[in-house]
Structure formats: C-alpha cells, structure tokens
N, C-alpha and C positions, 0 to 999 in steps of 0.2 A: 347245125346251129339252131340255137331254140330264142324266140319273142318271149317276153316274159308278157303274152297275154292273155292268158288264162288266169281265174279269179284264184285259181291256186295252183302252185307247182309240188304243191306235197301231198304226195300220194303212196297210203297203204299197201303192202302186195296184197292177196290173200293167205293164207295160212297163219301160221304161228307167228312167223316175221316177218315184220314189216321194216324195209327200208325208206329213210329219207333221207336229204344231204343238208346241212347245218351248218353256218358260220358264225360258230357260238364267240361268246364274250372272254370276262375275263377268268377263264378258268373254270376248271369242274370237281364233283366231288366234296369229303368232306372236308371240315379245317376250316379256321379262321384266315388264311391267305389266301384264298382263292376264288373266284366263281366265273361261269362259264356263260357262253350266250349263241344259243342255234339261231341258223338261218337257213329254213327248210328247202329245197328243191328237188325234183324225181328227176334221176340220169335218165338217159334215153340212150338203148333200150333198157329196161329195166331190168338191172341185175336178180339172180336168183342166190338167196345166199342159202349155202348149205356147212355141214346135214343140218335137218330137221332135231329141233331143237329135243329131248326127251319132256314128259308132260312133269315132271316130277319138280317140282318146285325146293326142292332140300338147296340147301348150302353147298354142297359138293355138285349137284346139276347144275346150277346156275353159275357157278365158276367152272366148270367145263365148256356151259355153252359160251360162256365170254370169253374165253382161249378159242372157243372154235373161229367166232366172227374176228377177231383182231386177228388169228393168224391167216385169215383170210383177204382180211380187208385194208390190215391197219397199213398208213399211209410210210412208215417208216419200218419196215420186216426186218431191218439189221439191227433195228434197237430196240427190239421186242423181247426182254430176257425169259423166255419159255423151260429156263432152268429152276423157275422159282417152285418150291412145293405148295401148292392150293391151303393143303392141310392146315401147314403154319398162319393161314389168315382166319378170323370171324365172321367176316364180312366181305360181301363181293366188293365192294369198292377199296377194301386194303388188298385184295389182291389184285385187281386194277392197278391201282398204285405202283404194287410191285411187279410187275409186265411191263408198264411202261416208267419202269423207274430211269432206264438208259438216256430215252427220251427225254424226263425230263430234265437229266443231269445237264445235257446239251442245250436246254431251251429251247426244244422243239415241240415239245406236247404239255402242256398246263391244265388241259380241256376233256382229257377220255375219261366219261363219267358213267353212271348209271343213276336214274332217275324213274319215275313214275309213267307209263303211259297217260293215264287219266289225268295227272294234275300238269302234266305238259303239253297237251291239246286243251284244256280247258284255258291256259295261257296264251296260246297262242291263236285260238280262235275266239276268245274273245276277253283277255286281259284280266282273268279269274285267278286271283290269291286271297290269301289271309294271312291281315298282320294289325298292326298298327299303320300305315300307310304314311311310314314318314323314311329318308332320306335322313342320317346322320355321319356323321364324321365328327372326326377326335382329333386336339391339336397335338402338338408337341407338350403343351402346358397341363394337358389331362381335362381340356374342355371342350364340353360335349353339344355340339351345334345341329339345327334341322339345314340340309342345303334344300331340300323341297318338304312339299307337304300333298301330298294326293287329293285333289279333293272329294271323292266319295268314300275316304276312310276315316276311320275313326279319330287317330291324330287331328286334322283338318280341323274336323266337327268340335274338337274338344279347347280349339286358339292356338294350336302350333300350325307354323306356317314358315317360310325361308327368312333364316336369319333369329330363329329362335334358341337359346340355351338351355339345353336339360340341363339343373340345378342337382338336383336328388331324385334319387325313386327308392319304392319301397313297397310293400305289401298297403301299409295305410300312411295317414296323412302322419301318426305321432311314432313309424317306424320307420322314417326317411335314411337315405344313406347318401350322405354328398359324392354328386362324381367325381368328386378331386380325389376323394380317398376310397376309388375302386381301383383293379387292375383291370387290364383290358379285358382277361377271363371272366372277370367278376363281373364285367360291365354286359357282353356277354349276354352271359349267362341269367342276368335276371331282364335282359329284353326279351330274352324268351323264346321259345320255337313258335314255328308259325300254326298255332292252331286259332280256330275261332272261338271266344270265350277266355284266354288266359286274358286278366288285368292285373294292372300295376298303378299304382300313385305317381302320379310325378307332378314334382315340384319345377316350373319352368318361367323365364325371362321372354318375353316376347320381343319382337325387333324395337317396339316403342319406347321399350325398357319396365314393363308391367309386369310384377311378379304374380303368377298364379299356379294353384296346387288343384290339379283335375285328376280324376280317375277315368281311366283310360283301358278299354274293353278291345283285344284284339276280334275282328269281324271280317267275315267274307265279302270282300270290294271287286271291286271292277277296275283296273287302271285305264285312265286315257290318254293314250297314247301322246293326243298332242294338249294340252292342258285349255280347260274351255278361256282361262284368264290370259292368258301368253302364249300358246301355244303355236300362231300364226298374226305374226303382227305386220301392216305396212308403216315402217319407222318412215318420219320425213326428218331427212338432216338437212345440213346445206348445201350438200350437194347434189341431192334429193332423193325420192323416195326407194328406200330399201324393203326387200322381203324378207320377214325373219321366221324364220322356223326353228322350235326348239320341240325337239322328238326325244320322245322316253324311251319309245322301245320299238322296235321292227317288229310290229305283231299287226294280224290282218287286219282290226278296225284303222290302224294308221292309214291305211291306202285311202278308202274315200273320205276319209279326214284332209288328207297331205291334195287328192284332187283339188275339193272345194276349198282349201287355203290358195291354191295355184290361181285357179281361176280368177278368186280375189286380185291377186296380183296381179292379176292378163291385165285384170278391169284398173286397176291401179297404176296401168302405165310402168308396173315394177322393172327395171333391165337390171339391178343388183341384184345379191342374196346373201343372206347369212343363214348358215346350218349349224343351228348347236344343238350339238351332241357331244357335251360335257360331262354328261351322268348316262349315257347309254351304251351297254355293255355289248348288245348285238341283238340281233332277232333273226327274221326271214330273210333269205336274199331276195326272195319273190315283193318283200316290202322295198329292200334296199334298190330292189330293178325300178321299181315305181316312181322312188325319189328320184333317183337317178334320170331317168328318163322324162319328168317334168322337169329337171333342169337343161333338157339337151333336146328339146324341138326340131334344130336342124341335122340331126344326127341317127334319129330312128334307121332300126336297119342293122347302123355299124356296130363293134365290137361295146358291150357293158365289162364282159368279165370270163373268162374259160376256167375253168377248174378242171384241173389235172388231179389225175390219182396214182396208185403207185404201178409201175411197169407192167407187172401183171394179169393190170385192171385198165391201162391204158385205154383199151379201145373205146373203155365209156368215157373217157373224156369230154365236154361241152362247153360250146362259144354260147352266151347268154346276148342279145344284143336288145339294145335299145327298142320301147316298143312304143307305139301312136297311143299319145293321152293327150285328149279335146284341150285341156287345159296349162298344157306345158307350153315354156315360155323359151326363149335363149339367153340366159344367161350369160353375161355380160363376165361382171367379174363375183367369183365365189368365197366366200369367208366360212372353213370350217372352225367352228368353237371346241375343243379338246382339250381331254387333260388325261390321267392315269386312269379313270375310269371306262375311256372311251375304248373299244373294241368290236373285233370281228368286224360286223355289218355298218358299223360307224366307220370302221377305216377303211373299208372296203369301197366306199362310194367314194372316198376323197383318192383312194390309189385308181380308180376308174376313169376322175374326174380328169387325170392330169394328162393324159394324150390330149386331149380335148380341149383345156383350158389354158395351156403351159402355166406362165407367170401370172396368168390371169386367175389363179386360184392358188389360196394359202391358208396353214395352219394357223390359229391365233388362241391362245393360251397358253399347253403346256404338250408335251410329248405324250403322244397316245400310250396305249399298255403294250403294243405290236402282237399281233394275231395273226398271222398269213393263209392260216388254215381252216376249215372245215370238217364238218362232222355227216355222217351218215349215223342216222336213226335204226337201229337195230331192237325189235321186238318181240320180247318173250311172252306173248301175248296172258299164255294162264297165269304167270306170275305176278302181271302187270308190272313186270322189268321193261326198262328203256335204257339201252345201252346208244350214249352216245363215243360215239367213234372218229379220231380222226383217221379221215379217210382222203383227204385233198388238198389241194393248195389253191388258192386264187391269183388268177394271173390278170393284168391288162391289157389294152393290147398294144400298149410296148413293151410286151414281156416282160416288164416291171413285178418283181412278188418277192417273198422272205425278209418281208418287214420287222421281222423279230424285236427290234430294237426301237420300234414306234415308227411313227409317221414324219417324226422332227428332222431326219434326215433325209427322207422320199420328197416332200414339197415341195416344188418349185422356189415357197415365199413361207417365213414363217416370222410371227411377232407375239412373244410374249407378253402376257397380261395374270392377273392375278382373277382368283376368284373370291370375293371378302366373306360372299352369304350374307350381306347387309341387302345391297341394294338389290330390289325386285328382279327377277328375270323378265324381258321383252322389254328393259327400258335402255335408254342409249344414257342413261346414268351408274349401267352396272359394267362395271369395270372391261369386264374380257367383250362385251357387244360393243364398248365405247371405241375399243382397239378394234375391232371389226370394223366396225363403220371407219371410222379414223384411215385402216389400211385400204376402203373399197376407194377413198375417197383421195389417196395416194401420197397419206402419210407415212412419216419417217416411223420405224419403231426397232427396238431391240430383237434378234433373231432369238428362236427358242436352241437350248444347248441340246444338244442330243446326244446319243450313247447311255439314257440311261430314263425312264418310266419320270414323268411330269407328276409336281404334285398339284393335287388341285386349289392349294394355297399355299401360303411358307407352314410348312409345319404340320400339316392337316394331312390325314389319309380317311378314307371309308373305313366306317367298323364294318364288319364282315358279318355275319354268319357261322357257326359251327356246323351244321349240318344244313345247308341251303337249300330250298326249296327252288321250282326251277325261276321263280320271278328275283327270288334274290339273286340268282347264278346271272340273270339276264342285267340286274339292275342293281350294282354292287352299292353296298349300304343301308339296302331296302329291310327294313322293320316293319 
C-alpha cells in the first residue's frame, strides 16, 4: 500500500523508457472527438519494460516500439488487433489507432495516445502551454461562446472572459468571417494549432453585451490551476458557510494551491463542500490523492484508490490510501459539479468519495464522460515520444470501477442543473453551484438521467482540437 506523501509519485526509470501511470481525461490522440488527461504515479516495484527500445527514430521504429509496450503492457491483450500492417499507416498515432481499434469498438480505450515528453512535463510541472487561453464551446445554433478565460493568456488580456460570444474572426478587422457561417472544420481550423505567435482578429460580444474587435496573439502562459478570482471560495448561504473549489486541472502547482484554500476553510469553520470540476478532463492522481485526502481528515490511512492491471502484470497492482494534510478538514456533505467534460481524475475522486461519504455525496450538473482507467507513461526518450498507454483500471474500496457510462449512475445522489456561461463561476448565482448549495442544504431537485455523456448545457458541446496538445487533451475546449 502506498501514502500519497511524497511531493511526487511520478518517476522516470533510467534509460530510454520511462514509465509512469496516468489517469488521463477525455480521450487521446488526433481528431476533433477526443482528448485525453493523465494522472501520474510510479507502481511499486517498478516495472522494467522491455526490449530496449532501437535509437532509430524512422516511422517504422517507432511503431514497432509501440507494438512492443502495448503488447506488453496494454491493459486489454484480447482487444489488441496485432494483425494490423504498420506499413499501411503514416503516422504512429494512426497506427495506435489501429491496435486499439477493438477497444475502442467496445468503449473501453478512448485514451492510448502518443504525445511529447518535453511539452507533457512542462504541463504537468508547472501548467506550461500555448494558445489563446480561452475555453469555448459551440451550440446547437452554431454560437460560439468563452466558458472560461485563463487569466495570464492572451484571450483574458485582450476582454474575453466567461459568458463572451465570438462573433467572427479573421486574418484582419475588414476580413471577418461570422461564426454562423463556418462549419465545425472551418471553425477549427482558423483557431489554429497551438503555437506561440499565430494571431487572429476577432470580433466578440462580452457578457455585458459590448461589442469588440481585438487582435488576439497566441502566447506561451502558465495555467492556474485554481483561478486567483474563484478558484477557492467560502460561499455563506443560509444555511451557512460552504467551501468551493473549482479546479482546472490535476497538475502539481494545484496541490499547495488546494492546501492553503483548505486551510482557509479549517479557519472558516467550513463543514460543507463543493468540487467543481465541470471543465476538468484529469491530471495527476498524486493531485487527485491531495484533494481527496483534504476532504477526508478522519480517514488517513484507509483505502483512496487501487489500481489493478492486466493478469500478467498483476503483481504490481497498488492500494493508494489517504495521506495526513495539516489542513484537511471532514467533510460533512460533498457536491461534485460535472458535466461531459469532466474525466479521469475528476471522476476518480467522486468514485473514491463514495465508500466514505454514502448519501452524503452527489453529482450535480450533468453525467460525466466515464474513464475508469488509466495510463502508464512509456518513453522513447531520443525521439522525444511519449506513448500514453492504457495500462489499469481504478478501483475503490468498494470495489466499485468500469464507469464507462459516467458517474450519473455510480452516485449515491444526483441533481441536475444547467450550465448558461452567463453567470460568473464561485458565485451561488450561477446556476449548477445554486443547485449545489440548494442539494448541501437538503433540497429537492431533479435526478441526472444516465446511460449516456451530460451535456454541459442544452445544445452546447466543447470545440475540440484536431491535433491536441497535451493541455488541450487535459482540458477539453482549450484554445
């Protein structure tokens, strides 16, 4: 059994590969349907994956070495179709694709991706991308809305903020193109890849209703994790004071952020809580242990989470258990905020919560994306390939796991609420925290329907990415 108290659970082998274990978000790879979100941790003992990888960096090495570790590792070996010819692909990640095509027919694998070492520790240690630094989503009506706005990106800097409409964009101010009359491709396609330096024009509505035309410079930002404006609020209702935390992402700077929010709380007499994580795709479990275990003071010690792998590999299986933080409180009663974007390390702490909490902890928005699994980190080091792998299942310790189908049906409690993008986040005036508070407080409300992916409003999904970077894979809709 392992304490999740050490400042980090993810650790390098030496050589060419490196292992870690991940309980990524919503999906991996490329394509506009998908993105993915690790959450790092080292098995004990530490696996040695073999063979050694050859130094040769071509197209044909690198899709042999990713047949080597999936048929090594991968968490499902009967739905691995190793009949597929390498040849017929261009790219390692269409031939990924085609490996775990079986998988994903089934709904078991969304997530086996390959990504960058350098720009996925730059993530993860210290919340390093480039984009525009805004959160969008697309209705059913073809309008194009900000649900957040980062604030040390460019977006932010430039008056886009939650509850803003992109209108049009363009190269310049007199080559505009209305977003009514793009297609999703199109729309896409001119936000652009994540480099630093692509800009755009856009034309946009602020929530006040103020039209404005800025030019808009993608830049290398920093995200924080928990927002300096809402990030960690104590709401007083009337039935009095709640803790709210609303977390971007499970990446290391979260931890002493999500402490000195807790503390806050001790000092604030807080016995409620709300966790929203509405728009968080996953990150670390070593993050997700942290929150976890600031909500469960009386419980250090006992079961957080085991992760099981595939027969094989069994022996490295590991129970994670609750671990002593100065500032953790006992939560009372728990309000997770969800919706389709929420995954991995977001659902992972509410399937943890629920030995612990019974009735006393519930879903409130919409049905998660369902994730039940995890990834180990596979590194091709000269390449600077990073094959993520699923490699595990998360379990709790009521053997509770294969959420496949979201979390609407695992909760104890669940109530429906909407998300509009008007009203601020941290305020008990925006709709899905109102129903939170409302359900801590032992309101009546509508259950969420399950069997099938929450949307985060009527009509609304995340624009995606075509080729995600790992912040977008973490944080679905991220430009």
């Amino acid at each position: 059994m392992t304490l999740f108290g050490n400042a980090r659970l993810a650790a390098n082998l030496t050589g060419a590969i490196a292992m870690t274990l991940v309980a990524s978000g919503c999906g991996g790879g490329g394509g506009s349907g998908g993105s993915g979100s690790p959450v790092t941790v080292t098995p004990s003992p530490s696996p040695t994956p073999s063979p050694t990888p050859t130094a040769s960096c071509s197209l044909s090495a690198r899709q042999a070495w990713v047949r080597d570790q999936l048929e090594e590792w991968y968490l499902f070996p009967d739905l691995l179709d190793t009949s597929v010819n390498a040849a017929n692909y261009n790219t390692v990640q269409g031939y990924i694709d085609a490996l775990t095509k079986p998988a994903q027919q089934q709904g078991k694998d969304r997530w086996t991706y390959l990504t960058s070492i350098e720009d996925e520790e730059a993530y993860y240690e210290s919340g390093l991308t480039a984009g525009f630094g805004i959160l969008v989503t697309l209705t059913a009506t073809n309008r194009l809305y900000l649900r957040e706005a980062y604030e040390t990106a460019p977006g932010y800097k430039a008056g886009m903020d939650r509850g803003t409409e992109i209108l049009a964009i363009g190269d310049s101010a007199s080559s505009l193109v209305n977003v009514a009359d793009m297609s999703i491709d199109e729309l896409v396609d001119i936000l652009g890849p994540s480099n630093a330096g692509y800009s755009k024009v856009f034309q946009f509505r602020t929530r006040e209703g103020t039209v404005r035309t800025e030019t808009v410079t993608k830049a290398e930002y920093a995200i924080e994790p928990l927002s300096p404006r809402y990030g960690a609020v104590t709401l007083d209702t009337a039935s009095g004071k709640i803790g709210y935390i609303n977390l971007r992402t499970f990446i290391e700077p979260a931890e002493p952020a999500l402490r000195d929010a807790f503390a806050q709380f001790k000092s604030d007499g807080v016995a409620d809580v709300i966790v929203d994580v509405r728009y968080n795709g996953g990150g670390l479990i070593q993050t997700a242990g942290v929150l976890s275990s600031l909500l469960n003071k009386d419980h250090v010690g006992e079961e957080f989470t085991t992760l099981e792998l595939r027969e094989s590999k069994s022996s490295l299986n590991d129970t994670y258990l609750f671990m002593q933080q100065s500032s953790a409180i006992s939560a009372s009663r728990i309000a997770f905020i969800g919706t389709s974007a929420s995954a991995s390390a977001s659902e992972l702490i509410m399937n943890a919560q629920i030995p612990y909490s019974g009735t006393d902890t519930a879903l409130v928005g919409r049905n998660t994306y369902g994730k039940p699994v995890g990834q180990f980190a596979f590194d091709l080091t000269e390449c600077d390939d990073r094959l993520r792998a699923v490699t595990f299942r998360t379990v709790n310790a009521d053997g509770s796991a294969d959420y496949y189908d979201g979390m609407a049906s695992v909760m104890p409690a669940t109530c429906r609420a909407d998300d509009d993008f008007y009203d601020p986040l941290g305020s008990t005036e925006e709709g899905m925290i109102a129903a939170a508070s409302g359900w801590i407080a032992g309101a009546s409300c509508t259950a969420i329907a399950t069997g099938g992916q929450g949307a985060l409003s009527v009509g609304a999904r995340p624009l995606r990415a075509a080729n995600p970077n790992i912040a977008q894979i973490e944080i679905p809709g991220l430009f």
